[in-house]
N, C-alpha and C positions, 0 to 999 in steps of 0.2 A: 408489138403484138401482145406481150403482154401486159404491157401498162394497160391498156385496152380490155381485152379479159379479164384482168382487177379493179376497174371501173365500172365496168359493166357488173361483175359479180357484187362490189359493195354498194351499189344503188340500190339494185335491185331485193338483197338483204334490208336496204333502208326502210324502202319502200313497202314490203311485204316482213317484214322484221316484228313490227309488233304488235300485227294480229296472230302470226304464229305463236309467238314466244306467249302471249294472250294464250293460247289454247294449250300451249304445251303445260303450260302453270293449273290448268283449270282441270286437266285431264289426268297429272298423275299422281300418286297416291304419297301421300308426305311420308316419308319417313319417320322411324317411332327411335327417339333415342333411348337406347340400351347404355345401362350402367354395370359392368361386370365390379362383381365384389371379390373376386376370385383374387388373389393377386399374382401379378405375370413372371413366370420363372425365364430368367435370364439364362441363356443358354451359355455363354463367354463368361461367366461367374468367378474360375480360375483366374483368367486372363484381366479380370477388372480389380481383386484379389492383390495379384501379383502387380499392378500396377497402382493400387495403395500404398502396398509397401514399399515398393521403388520412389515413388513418389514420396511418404515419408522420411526414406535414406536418404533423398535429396536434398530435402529440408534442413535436414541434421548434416550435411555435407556443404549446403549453401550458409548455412552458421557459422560452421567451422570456415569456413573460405574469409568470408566479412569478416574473423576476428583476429583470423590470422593476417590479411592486408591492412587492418586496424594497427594492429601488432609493430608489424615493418615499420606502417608511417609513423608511428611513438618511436620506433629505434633508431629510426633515422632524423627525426626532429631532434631527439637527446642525442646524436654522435653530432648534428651541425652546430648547436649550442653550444657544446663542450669544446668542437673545435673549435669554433669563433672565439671563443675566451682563451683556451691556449693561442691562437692569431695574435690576439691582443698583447697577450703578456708575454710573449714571444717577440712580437713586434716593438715592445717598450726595452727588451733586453737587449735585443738586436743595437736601437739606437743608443743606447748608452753604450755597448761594447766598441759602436765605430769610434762614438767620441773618444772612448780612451786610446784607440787604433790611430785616428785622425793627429790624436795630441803626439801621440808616442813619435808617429814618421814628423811631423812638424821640428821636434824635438832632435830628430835623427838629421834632417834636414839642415837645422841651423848648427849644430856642429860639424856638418862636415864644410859646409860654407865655412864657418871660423878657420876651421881646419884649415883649408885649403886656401885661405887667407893669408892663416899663420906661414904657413909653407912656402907662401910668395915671398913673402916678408924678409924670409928666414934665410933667403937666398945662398944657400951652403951652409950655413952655418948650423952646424951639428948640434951646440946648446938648444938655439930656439928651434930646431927640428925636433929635438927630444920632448922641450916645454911643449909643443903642437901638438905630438902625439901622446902628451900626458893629458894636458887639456880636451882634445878630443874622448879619450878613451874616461875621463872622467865625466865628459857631459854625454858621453853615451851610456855609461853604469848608472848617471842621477836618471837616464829615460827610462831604462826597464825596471830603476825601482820606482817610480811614478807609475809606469802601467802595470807593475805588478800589482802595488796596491790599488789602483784605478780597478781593474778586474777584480782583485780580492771585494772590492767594496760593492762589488752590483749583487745585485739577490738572484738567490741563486732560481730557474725556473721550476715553477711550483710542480708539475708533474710533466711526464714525456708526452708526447702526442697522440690524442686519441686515436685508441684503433678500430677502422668503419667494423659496425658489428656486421657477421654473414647471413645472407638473410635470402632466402629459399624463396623462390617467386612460386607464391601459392597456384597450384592450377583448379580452374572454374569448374566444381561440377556440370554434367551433362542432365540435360533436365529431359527425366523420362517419357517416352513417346504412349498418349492414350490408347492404348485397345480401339481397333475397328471391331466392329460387329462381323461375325464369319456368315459368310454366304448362306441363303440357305433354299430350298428348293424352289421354292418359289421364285426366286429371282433369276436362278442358273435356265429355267425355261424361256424365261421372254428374250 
């Protein structure tokens, strides 16, 4: 029914449409454009005011935000730097310190094997149980003075490990809301 009724009404507009709009055009009085030189006071003037300012706080608040997340990622790029280099030369002491670790038990190893060698050997016999345990106890004094000086000889590590710098998660300023226009009589009627 009403698809029908809106068919009917836009034909019929179609049709009869523009010899009216013809007359309506020929009949009424053109409007004259006015230029007011006056200039228009803003009634919310405070509130547009206040909302420069905020808005330039912001500015200067979104500055400081950027320079201070700037800031961090420089802090943290020079704490990964530094660590990776202490890694490194940390990492080089490490392996020379096993080798001299590695040699010292090798060393500990093959005299107690002699040892225990000797001792098989030695079958009661008190002499060569004593020469065993001189022999052991001297190839175990020539191993810790090998790994002492083994350790005396590594360099020693350049500094202690760096420590991550603390670093304050900047918060985003809040970008100020523009002034609506306040009501005003005219509108509050319709």
């Amino acid at each position: 029914m009403k698809k029908s009724v809106l068919a009917v009404t836009l034909s019929a507009a179609l049709v009869l449409g523009g010899g009216v709009a013809a007359m309506a055009v020929e009949t009424a009085p053109q409007p004259t454009p006015t230029s007011s030189s006056a200039p228009k006071l803003r009634k919310d003037r405070a509130a547009i005011e206040a909302y420069k300012t905020a808005l330039a706080e912001f500015k200067i608040a979104n500055e400081k935000f950027k320079a201070d997340k700037t800031a961090n990622r420089a802090a943290m790029e020079s704490f990964k730097t530094a660590l990776d280099a202490w890694r490194t030369a940390n990492a080089a002491y490490l392996t020379a310190k096993k080798t001299v670790q590695d040699t010292f038990k090798a060393a500990l190893t093959a005299a107690t094997t002699a040892f225990n060698a000797a001792m098989t050997a030695a079958a009661g016999d008190a002499t060569k149980e004593a020469a065993a345990k001189a022999a052991r106890k001297a190839a175990v004094d020539a191993a810790v003075a090998a790994r002492d000086a083994g350790l005396a000889a590594l360099p020693p590590l350049t500094a202690p490990m760096p420590v991550k710098p603390e670093i304050a998660k900047p918060t985003k300023p809040v970008k100020p809301v523009k002034p609506t226009p306040a009501p005003t009589a005219s509108t509050t009627n319709n």
